[in-house]
N, C-alpha and C positions, 0 to 999 in steps of 0.2 A: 205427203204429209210433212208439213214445217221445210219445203221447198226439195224432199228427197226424191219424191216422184221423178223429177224435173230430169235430175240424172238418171233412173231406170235401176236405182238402188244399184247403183257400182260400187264394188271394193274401193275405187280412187276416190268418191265420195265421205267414207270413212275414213281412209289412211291414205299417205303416201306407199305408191306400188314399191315394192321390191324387187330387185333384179338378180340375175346370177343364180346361183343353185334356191335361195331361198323361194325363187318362183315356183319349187318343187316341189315344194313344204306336203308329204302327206296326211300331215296333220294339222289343220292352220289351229291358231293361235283367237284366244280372245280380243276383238278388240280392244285399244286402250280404255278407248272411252266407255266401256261395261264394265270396267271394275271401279270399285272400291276399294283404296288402301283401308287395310286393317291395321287393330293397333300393334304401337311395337313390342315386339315380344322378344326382343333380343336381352334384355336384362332377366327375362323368365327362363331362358337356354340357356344364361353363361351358369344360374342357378342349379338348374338341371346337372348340367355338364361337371361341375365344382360337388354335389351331393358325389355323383357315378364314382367319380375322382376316391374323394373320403371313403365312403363304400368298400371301393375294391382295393383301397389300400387296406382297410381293415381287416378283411376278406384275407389276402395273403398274408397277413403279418398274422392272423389267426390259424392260419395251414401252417405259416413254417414254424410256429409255437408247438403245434400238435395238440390232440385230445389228450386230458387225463380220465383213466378209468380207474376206478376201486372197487375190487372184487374179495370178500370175505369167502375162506374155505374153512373146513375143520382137518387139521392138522393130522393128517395120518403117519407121518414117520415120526421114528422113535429117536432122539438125540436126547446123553447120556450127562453132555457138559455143558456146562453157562460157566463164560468167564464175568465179572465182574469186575471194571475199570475203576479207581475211585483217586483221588485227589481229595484232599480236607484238609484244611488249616485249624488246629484247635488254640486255644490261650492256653494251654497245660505242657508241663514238660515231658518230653517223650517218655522220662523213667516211670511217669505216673500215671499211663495212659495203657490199656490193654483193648486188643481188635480182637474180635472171635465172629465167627459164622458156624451157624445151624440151619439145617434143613429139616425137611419136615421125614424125613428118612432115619434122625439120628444121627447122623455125622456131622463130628462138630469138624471145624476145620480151625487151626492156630493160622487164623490171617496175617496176625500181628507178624508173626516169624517169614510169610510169603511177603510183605509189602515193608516199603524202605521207610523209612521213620529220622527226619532231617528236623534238627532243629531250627529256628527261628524266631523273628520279630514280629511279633502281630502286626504293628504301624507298618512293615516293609507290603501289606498284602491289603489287593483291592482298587492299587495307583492302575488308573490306566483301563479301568475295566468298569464297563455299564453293571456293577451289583445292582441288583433287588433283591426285595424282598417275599418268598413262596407268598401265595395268597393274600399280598398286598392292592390287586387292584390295576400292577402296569401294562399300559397298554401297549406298550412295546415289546412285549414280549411274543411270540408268535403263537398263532393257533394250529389246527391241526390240520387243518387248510391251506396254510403255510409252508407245513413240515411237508405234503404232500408234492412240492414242485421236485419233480422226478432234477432235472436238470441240476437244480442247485447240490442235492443231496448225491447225485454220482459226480458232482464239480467237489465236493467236500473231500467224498471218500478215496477220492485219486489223492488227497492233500492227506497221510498215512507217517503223520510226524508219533516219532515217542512221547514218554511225558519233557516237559520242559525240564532244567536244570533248580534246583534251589538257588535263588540267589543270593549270593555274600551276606551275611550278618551284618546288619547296622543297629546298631542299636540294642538293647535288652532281651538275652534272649531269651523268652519269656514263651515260645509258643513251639508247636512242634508240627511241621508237617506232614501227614499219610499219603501216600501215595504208592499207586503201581496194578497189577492186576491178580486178581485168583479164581483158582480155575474150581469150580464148585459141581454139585449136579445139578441138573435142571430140572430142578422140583421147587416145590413151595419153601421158601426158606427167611430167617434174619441173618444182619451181622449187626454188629453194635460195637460200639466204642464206650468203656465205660473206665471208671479209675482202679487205678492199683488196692485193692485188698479189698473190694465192692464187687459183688454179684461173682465172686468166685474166690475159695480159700488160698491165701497164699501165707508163706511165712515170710516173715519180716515186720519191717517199723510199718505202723498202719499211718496212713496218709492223713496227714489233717484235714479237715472237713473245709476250712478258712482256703485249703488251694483248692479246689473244685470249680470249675470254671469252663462248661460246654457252650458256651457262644463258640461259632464255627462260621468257616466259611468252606463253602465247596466250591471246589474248582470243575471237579468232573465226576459224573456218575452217570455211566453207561452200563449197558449189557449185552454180550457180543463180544465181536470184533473193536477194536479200540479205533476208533477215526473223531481223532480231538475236533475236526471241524465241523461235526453232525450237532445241532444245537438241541440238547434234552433242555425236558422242566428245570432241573435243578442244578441246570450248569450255570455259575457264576452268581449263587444266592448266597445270601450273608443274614445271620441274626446273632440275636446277642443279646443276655441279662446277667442283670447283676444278681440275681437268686444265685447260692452254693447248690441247693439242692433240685436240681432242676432235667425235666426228661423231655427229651426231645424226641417223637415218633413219627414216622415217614410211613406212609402205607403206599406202596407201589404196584400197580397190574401191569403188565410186560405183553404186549404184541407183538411176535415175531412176525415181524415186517420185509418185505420182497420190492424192488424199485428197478426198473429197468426200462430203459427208452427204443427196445428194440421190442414189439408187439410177437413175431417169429420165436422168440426165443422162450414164449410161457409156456411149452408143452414138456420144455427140457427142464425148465426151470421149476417147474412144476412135480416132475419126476425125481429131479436131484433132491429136493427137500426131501422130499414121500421115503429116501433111501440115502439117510449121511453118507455111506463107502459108494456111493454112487463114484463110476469113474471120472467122470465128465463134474466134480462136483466144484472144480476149479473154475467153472462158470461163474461162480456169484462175488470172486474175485478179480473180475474183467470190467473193462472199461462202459460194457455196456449192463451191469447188472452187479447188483450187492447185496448180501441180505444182513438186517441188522436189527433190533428192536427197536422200538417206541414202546413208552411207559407213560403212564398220568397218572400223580401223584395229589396224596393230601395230606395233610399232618396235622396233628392232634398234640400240642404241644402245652407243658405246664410245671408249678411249682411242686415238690413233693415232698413227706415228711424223712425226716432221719431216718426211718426204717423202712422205707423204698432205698430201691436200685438207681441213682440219676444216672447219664447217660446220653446216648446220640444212637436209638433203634432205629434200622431200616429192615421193615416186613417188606418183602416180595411176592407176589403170586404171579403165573404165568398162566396165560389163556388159551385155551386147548384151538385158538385157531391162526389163520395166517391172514395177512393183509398182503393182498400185492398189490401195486399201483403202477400200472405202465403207460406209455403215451406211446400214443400210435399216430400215422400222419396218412390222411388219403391219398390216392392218385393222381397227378399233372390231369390227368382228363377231366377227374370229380371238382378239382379247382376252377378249370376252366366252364364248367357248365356250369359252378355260381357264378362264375364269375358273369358271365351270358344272362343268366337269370339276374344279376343284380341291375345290369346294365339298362335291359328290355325292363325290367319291370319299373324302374323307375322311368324312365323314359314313357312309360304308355301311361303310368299314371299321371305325371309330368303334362300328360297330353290333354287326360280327361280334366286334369285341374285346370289346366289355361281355357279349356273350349266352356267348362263351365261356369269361373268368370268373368268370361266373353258374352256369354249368355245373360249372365246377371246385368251385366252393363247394358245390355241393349235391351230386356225387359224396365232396368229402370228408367233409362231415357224414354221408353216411350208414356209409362207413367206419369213422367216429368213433363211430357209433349200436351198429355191431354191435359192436365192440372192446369195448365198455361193454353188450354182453350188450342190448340193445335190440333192439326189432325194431317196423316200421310195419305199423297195420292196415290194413284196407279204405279208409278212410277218413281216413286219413293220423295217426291218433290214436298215440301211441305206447305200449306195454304192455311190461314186463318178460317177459324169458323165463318160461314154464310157467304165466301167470296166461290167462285164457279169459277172454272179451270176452262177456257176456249180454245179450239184447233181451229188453225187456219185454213 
């Protein structure tokens, strides 16, 4: 047929023979002339390959980060003390300013007498520093999502600076500011700052109404342990009006909060809360674990008449449970079988995507064939309608 008879259908008829081991071949090979080049699919694989790539970068950079988990418990150990960190700048002279704390037990505590009282310049306070304003709306301030990166907050609490220094008087000094810690119980409680001969009897000259001036800024207000670099709500806000008679109210809920990057250590860590005199309680002061609060705040703030108290209240209540947040990292094996999984499974989908529009492509052309009056032989030759295909 078409002169192959003639040879007795030889391999040299088709090909040139091969010599040397290749004569051995126990597998021969298609001839050239039975294939068909397909298309190229080399821009489809560099694709492929460049996805894998992204992928299992992703992959690992999301293992060495770690998981975050949040676990809520209800607080079974009994702890007697809450300190209370505070920094405040008021516009008022320190002689004219009184601190007190109350809890919901009846003890009042003289704050004012525990924390240092520096005078100051208003103008000197605020240079240098992102203030906002409480429930203004900034979006730069962080969520609770935010506060929760185990990482950043034990990078903070290793940073165990005192309060800053007051710095030099420039200018008018016109303002006073509170600072330091008190050691209180940990119960439901206020402290407040209010003026000289207001909201508690004293002898002497009564204060005139014209200096009254609670525009404030706070520096810091924590509860706990002191670590100036843990960012609360109400670190670094500022407000301010021109009303004399004016109260300003904070209402605060308190989470005692657990953070540690070592998953191994919640069982100890765990038990040491459940038990303050625990011996082991020197844990939460390590590198890999701290325990501190979080609070969310809102205030209710406004003008008042001459026979109110004005003021700067902060109500506190603490919440009968604990938050722990740890990150935990899987296994080198558990990484490498995604990583296997990520590889094969884009690669096989990879596979079915090309083969099926490979598919498309060769259903449309033959669409295209008949449209155009074509038609395929036997042998995939193509011949116009009505013409006859002869063998010699």
């Amino acid at each position: 047929m078409n002169g192959f008879t003639e040879s007795g259908l030889a391999d040299e008829a088709f090909a040139p023979a091969k010599g040397g081991l290749a004569s051995f071949d126990a597998f021969p090979k298609t001839k050239q002339t039975y294939l068909t080049r397909g298309r190229n699919s080399s821009l489809w694989t560099a694709t492929l390959i460049l996805t894998c790539v992204y992928l299992s970068v992703s992959e690992i950079s999301r293992w060495f980060t770690g998981t975050t988990t949040q676990n809520f418990s209800v607080e079974k150990g009994v702890s007697h003390d809450l300190q209370i960190n505070l920094d405040i700048v008021v516009p008022m002279r320190c002689a004219d300013l009184h601190v007190n704390m109350q809890d919901a037990a009846g003890d009042r505590t003289l704050a004012g007498e525990m924390l240092r009282k520096d005078p100051t310049s208003w103008s000197q306070w605020g240079r240098g520093k992102a203030l906002h304003t409480l429930g203004a709306g900034d979006d730069s301030l962080p969520g609770w999502e935010e506060l929760w990166d185990v990482h950043d907050q034990l990078g903070a609490a290793r940073k165990r600076k005192k309060f800053p220094k007051t710095p030099k008087v420039r200018g008018p000094v016109d303002s006073c500011r509170i600072y330091g810690s008190v050691n209180g119980n940990k119960v439901q409680g206020d402290f407040h700052i209010t003026a000289r001969g207001h909201g508690y009897m004293e002898f002497g000259e009564h204060l005139d109404h014209t200096a009254f001036n609670f525009s404030h800024q706070i520096n810091e207000l924590s509860f706990g342990p002191l670590y100036p670099s843990l960012v609360n709500p109400l670190d670094d806000t500022i407000t301010t009006t021109d009303a004399h008679f004016y109260k300003y109210q904070y209402y605060v809920s308190i989470v005692p909060t657990i953070y540690t990057d070592d998953a191994s250590l919640l069982p100890l860590l765990e038990s040491v809360n459940n038990k303050p005199d625990h011996p082991a309680k020197a844990v939460f002061h390590s590198s890999h674990a701290i325990k501190t609060n979080q609070y969310a705040v809102t205030s209710q703030s406004h003008a008042v008449g001459e026979n109110y108290v004005p003021g700067i209240f902060v109500k506190f209540d603490i919440e009968p449970i604990t938050l722990t947040i740890a990150e935990e990292w899987g296994g080198i094996l558990g990484l490498v079988v995604r990583l296997v999984n990520v590889v094969s499974g884009v690669m096989v989908a990879g596979g079915w995507a090309w083969q099926l529009f490979d598919w498309g492509l060769e259903v449309w052309g033959r669409r295209g064939s008949r449209r155009r009056g074509e038609s395929l032989g036997m042998l995939g030759g193509g011949f116009k309608g009505g013409e006859k295909m002869s063998f010699d």
